[in-house]
VEXTI-595083 format. One record per residue: x, y, z of N, C-alpha, C, O in turn; residue in one letter. Coordinates in steps of 0.05 Angstrom, whole numbers, padded with zeros to 5 digits, always signed. Atoms other than C-alpha are relative to their C-alpha. Example, Ala and Ser with C-alpha at 12.3 -4.5 7.8 and 13.67 -1.06 7.14 Angstrom:
+00018-00024+00000+00246-00090+00156+00018+00024+00000+00039+00024+00013A/-00016-00024-00001+00273-00021+00143-00015+00022+00014-00005+00044+00018S/
end
This chain:
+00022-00013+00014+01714+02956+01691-00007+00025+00014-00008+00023+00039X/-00006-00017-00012+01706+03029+01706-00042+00003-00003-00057-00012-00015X/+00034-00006-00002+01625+03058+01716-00006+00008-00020-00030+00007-00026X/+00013-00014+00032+01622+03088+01648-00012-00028-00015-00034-00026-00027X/+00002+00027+00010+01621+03010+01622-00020-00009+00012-00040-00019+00003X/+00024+00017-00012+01581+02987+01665-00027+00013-00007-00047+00000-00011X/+00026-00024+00004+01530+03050+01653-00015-00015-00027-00039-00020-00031X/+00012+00000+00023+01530+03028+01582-00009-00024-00001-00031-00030-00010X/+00015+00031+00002+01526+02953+01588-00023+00000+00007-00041-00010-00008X/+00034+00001-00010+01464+02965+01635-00024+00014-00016-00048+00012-00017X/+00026-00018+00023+01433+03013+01583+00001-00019-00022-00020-00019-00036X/+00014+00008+00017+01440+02968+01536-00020-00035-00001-00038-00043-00016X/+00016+00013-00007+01416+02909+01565-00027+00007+00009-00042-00013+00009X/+00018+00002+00004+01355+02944+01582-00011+00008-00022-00033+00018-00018X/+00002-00010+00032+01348+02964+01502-00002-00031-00010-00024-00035-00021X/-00002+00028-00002+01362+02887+01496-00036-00012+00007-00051-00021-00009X/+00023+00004-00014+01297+02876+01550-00026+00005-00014-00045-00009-00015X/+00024-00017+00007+01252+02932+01516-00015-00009-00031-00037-00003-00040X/+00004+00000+00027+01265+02897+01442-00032-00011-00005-00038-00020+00017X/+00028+00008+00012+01186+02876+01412+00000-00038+00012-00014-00050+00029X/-00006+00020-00011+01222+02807+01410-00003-00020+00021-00012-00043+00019X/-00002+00010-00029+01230+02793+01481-00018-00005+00012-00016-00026+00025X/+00016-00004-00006+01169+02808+01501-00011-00030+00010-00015-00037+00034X/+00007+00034-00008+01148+02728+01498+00021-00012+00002+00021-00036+00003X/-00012+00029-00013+01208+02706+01514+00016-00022-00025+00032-00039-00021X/-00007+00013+00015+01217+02681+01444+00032+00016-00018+00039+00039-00020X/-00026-00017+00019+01284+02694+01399-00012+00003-00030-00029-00011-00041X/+00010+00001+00020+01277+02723+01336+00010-00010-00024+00005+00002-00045X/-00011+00017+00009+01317+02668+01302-00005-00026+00016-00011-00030+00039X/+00013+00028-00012+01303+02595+01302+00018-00014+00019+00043-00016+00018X/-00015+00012-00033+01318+02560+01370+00025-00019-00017+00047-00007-00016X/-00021+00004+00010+01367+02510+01328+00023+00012-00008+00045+00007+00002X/-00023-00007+00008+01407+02545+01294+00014+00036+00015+00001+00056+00017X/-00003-00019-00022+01445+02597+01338+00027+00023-00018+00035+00045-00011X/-00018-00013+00014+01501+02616+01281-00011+00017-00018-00027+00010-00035X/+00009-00022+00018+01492+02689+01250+00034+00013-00018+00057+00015-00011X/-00018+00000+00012+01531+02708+01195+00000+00038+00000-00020+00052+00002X/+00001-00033-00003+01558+02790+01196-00006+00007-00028-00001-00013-00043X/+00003-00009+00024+01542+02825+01133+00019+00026-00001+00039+00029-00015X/-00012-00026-00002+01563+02890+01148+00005+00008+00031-00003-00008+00048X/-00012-00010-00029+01592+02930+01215-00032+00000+00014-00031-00007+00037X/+00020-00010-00018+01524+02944+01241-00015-00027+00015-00026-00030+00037X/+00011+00026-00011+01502+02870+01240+00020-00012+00032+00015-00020+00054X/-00012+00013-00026+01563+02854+01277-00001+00014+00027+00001+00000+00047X/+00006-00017-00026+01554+02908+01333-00021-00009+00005-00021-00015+00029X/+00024+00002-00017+01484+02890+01342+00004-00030+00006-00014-00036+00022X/+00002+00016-00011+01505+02817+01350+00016-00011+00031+00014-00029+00048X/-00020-00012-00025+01560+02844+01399-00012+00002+00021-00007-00013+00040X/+00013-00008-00014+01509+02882+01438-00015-00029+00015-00010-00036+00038X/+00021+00018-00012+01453+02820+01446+00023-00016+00017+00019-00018+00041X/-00020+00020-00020+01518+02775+01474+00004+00018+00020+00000+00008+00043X/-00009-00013-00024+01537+02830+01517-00022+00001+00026-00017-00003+00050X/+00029+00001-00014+01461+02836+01545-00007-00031+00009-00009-00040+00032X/+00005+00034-00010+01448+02765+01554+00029-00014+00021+00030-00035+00034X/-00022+00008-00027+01518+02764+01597-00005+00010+00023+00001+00000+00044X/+00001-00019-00020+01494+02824+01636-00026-00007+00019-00029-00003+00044X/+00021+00013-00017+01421+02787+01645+00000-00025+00020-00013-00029+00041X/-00013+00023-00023+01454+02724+01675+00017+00014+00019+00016+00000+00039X/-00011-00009-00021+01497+02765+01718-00023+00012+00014-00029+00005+00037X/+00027-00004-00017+01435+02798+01737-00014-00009+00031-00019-00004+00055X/+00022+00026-00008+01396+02740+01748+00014-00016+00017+00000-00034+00028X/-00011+00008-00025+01449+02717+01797+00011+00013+00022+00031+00004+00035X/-00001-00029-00014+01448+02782+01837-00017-00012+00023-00037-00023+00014X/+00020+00007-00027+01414+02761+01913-00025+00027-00009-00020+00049-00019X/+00004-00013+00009+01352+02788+01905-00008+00028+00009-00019+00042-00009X/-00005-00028+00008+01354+02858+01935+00015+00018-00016+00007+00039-00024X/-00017-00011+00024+01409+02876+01890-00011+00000-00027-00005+00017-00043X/+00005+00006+00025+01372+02847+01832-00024+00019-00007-00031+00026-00030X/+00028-00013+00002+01307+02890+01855+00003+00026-00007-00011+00043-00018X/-00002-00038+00009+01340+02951+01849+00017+00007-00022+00020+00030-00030X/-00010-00004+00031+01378+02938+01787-00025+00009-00016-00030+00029-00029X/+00037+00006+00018+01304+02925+01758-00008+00034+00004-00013+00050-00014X/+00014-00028-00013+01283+02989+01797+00012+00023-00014-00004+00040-00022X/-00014-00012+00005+01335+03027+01776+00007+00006-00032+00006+00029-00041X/-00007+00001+00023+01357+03011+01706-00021-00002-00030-00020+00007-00052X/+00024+00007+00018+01290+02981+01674-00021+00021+00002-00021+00042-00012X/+00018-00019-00009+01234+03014+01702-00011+00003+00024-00018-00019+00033X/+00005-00013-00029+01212+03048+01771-00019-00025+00010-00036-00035-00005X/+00021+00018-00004+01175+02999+01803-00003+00001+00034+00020+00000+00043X/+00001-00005-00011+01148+03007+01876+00007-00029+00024-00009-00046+00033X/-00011+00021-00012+01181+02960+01916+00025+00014+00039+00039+00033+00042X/-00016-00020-00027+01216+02975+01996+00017-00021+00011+00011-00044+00019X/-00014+00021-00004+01273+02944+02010+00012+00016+00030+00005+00039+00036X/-00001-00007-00033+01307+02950+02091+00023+00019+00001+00028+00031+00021X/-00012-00022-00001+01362+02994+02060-00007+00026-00025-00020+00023-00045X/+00015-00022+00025+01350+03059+02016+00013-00016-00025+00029-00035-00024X/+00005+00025+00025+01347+03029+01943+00029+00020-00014+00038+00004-00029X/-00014-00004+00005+01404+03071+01922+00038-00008+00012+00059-00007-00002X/-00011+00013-00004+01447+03040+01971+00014-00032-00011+00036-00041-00019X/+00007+00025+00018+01424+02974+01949+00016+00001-00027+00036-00012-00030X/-00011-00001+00025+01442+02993+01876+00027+00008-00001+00039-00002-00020X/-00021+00003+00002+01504+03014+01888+00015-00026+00001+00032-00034-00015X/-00021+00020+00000+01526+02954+01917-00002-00023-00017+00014-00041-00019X/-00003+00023+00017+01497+02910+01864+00015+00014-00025+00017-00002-00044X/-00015-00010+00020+01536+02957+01814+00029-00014+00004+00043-00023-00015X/-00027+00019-00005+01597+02924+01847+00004-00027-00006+00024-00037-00016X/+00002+00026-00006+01574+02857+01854+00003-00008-00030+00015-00028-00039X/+00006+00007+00038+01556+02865+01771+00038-00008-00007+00049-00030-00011X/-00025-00001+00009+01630+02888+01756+00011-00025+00013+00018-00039-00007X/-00017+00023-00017+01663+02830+01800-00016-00031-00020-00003-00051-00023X/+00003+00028+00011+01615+02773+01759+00003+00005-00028+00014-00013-00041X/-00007-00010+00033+01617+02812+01686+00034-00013+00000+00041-00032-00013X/-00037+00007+00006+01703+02808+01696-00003-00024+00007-00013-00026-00015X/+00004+00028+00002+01694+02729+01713-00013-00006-00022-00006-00029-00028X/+00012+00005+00026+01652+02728+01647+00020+00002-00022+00020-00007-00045X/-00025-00011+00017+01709+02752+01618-00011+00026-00021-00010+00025-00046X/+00019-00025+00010+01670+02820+01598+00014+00027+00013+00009+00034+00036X/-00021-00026-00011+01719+02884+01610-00018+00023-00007-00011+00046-00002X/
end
């Protein structure tokens, strides 16, 4: 996975984060039934995207958490937090750590 992919996965996972939706936590389809049917190209990209975001939030979410603080920091929104190395450090290396659990997801 080269950085351009990763750029976009992380942008769209936080587009994913920012949806109205999310907000509580709730889906906006009923918890049972989890099969969506495509209609047209745009359905199926946007059901593309939410899988891709919900791979990228569990990879995340299993980031130790300085790496995870400065994804947050970094990708979502600024948030004032001091970690023991500069936060761009930090984010680099959880940019690595992402690509190494995304390709075990089987996510290229």
């Amino acid at each position: 996975m080269d950085d351009r992919r990763l750029s976009y996965l992380l942008e769209t996972w936080r587009d994913w984060l920012n949806e109205p939706a999310m907000h509580l936590g709730y889906p906006s389809t009923a918890a049972g039934i989890r099969w969506r049917s495509a209609d047209d190209w745009e359905d199926l990209v946007d059901h593309l995207d939410e899988t891709m975001a919900r791979a990228v939030d569990t990879a995340v979410d299993d980031l130790p958490l300085p790496e995870r603080t400065s994804v947050y920091s970094v990708v979502v929104r600024p948030a004032v937090w001091r970690l023991r190395e500069p936060m761009h450090v930090v984010y680099e290396r959880a940019r690595g750590l992402l690509k190494v659990q995304l390709r075990a997801r089987g996510i290229e």
